[in-house]
N, CA, C and O of each residue as an XYZ file, in Angstrom:
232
protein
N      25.147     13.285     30.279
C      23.974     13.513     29.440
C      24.158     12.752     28.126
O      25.311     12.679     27.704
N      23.380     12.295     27.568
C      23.409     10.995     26.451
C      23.269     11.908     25.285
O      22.685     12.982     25.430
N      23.657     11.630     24.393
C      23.783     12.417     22.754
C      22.866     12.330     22.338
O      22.244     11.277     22.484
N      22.362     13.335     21.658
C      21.311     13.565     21.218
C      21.289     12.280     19.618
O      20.535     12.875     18.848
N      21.622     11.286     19.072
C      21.724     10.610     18.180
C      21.499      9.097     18.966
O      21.279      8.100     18.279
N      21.559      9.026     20.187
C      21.211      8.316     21.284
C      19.671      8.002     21.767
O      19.170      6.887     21.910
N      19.021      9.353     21.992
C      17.607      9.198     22.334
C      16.605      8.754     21.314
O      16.375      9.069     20.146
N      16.075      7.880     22.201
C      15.402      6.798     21.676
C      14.497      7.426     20.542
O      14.469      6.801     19.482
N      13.664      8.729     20.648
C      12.719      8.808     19.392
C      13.323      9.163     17.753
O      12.753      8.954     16.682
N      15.097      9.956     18.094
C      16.173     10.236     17.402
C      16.561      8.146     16.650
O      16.841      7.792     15.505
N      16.416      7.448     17.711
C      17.003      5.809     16.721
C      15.384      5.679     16.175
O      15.215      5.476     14.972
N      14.479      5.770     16.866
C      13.135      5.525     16.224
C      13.366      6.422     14.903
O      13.749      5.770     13.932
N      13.213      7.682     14.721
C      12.892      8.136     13.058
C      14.334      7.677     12.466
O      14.139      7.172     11.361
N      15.575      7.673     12.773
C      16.693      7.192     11.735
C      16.054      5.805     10.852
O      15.957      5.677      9.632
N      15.669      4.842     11.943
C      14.994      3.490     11.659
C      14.038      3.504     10.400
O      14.159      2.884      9.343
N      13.075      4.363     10.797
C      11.531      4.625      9.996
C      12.611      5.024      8.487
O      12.680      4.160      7.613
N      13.126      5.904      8.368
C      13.821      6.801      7.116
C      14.679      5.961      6.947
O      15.090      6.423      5.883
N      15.375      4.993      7.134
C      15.947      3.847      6.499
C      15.089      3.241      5.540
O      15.355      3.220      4.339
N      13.963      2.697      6.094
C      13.198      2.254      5.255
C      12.506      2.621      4.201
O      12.086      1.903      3.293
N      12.361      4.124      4.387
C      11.823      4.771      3.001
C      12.922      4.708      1.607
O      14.113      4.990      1.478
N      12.145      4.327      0.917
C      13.178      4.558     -0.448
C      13.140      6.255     -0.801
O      12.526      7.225     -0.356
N      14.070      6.036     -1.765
C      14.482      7.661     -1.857
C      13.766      8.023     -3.470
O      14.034      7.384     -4.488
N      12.836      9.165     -3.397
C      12.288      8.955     -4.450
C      13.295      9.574     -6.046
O      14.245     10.355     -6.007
N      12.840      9.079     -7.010
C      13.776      9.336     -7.779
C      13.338     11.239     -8.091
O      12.294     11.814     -7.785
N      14.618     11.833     -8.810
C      14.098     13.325     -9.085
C      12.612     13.677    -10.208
O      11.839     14.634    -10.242
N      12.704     12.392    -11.038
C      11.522     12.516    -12.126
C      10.045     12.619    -11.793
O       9.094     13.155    -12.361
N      10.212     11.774    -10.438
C       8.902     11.849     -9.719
C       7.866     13.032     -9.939
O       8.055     14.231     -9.730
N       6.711     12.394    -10.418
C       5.627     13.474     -9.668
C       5.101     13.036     -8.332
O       4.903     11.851     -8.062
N       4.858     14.139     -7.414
C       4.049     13.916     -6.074
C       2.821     14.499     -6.424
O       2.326     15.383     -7.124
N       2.596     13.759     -5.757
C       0.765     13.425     -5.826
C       0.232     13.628     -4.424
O       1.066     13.412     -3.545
N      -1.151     14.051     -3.961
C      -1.411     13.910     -2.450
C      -1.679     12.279     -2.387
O      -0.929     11.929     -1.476
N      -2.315     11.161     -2.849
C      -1.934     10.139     -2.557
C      -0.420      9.978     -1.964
O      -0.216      9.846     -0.758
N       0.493     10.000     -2.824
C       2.262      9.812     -2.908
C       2.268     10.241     -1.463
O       2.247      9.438     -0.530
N       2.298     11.529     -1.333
C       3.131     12.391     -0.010
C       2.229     12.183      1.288
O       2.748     12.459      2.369
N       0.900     11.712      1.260
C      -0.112     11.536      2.205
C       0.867     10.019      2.774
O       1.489      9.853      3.823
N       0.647      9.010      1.483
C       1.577      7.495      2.148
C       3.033      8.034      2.858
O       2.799      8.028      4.066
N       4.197      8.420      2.672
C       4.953      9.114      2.515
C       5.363      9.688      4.077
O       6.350      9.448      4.773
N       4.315     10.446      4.284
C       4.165     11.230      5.622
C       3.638     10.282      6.986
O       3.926     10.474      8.167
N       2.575      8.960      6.267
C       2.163      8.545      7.394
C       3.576      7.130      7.961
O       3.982      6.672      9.029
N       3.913      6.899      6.245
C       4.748      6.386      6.999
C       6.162      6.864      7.449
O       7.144      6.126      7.374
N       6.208      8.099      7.907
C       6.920      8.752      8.522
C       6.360      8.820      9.919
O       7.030      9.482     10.712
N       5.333      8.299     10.337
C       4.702      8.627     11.402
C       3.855      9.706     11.674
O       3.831     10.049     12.856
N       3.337     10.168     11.097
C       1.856     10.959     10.950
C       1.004     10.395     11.150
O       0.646      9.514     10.367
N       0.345     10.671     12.261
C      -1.463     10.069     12.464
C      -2.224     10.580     11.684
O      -3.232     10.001     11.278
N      -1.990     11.378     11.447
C      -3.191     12.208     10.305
C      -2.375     13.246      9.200
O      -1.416     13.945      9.526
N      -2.767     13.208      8.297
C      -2.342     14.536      7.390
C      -3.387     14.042      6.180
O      -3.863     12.983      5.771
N      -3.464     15.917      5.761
C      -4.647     16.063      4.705
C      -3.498     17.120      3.805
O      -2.490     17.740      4.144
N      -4.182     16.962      2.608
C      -3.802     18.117      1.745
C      -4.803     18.903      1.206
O      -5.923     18.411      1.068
N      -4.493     20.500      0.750
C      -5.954     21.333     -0.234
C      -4.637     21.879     -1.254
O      -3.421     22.066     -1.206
N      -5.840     21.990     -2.226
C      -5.435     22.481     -3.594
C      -4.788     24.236     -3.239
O      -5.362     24.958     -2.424
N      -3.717     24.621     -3.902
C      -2.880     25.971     -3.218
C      -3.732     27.154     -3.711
O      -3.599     28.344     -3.424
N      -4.973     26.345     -4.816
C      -5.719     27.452     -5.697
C      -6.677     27.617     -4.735
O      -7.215     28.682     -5.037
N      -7.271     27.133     -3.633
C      -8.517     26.931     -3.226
C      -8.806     28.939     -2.943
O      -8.017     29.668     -2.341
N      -9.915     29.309     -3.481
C      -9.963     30.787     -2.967
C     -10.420     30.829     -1.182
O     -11.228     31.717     -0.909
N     -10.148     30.310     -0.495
C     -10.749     30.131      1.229
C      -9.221     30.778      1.300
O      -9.151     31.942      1.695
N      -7.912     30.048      0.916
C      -6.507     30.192      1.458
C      -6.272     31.610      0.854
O      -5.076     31.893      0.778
N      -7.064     32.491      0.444
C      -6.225     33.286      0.047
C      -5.692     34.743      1.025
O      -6.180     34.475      2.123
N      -5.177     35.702      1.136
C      -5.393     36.411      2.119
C      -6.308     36.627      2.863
O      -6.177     37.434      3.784
């Protein structure tokens, strides 16, 4: 059985996260920032909402 650091979608994301730079700690994230971020992590889609929105609340 082949190692799990072996299978192919395991070398695919090591690959992808090589390429991301590492953001510095001062950073602000932004939904622009983390939207780029995520897709190029391989996300077909991602959205963000505000944590205030009153719909999310209990």
């Amino acid at each position: 059985m082949p190692k799990f650091d072996e299978h192919p979608t395991v070398k695919s994301f090591y690959k992808k996260v090589a390429k991301v730079d590492v953001l510095p700690q001062t950073t602000t994230l932004d939904a622009t920032l983390l939207r780029d971020l995520c897709l190029e992590m391989g996300a077909d889609d991602v959205g963000f909402i505000d944590i205030d929105r009153p719909e999310i609340t209990n």
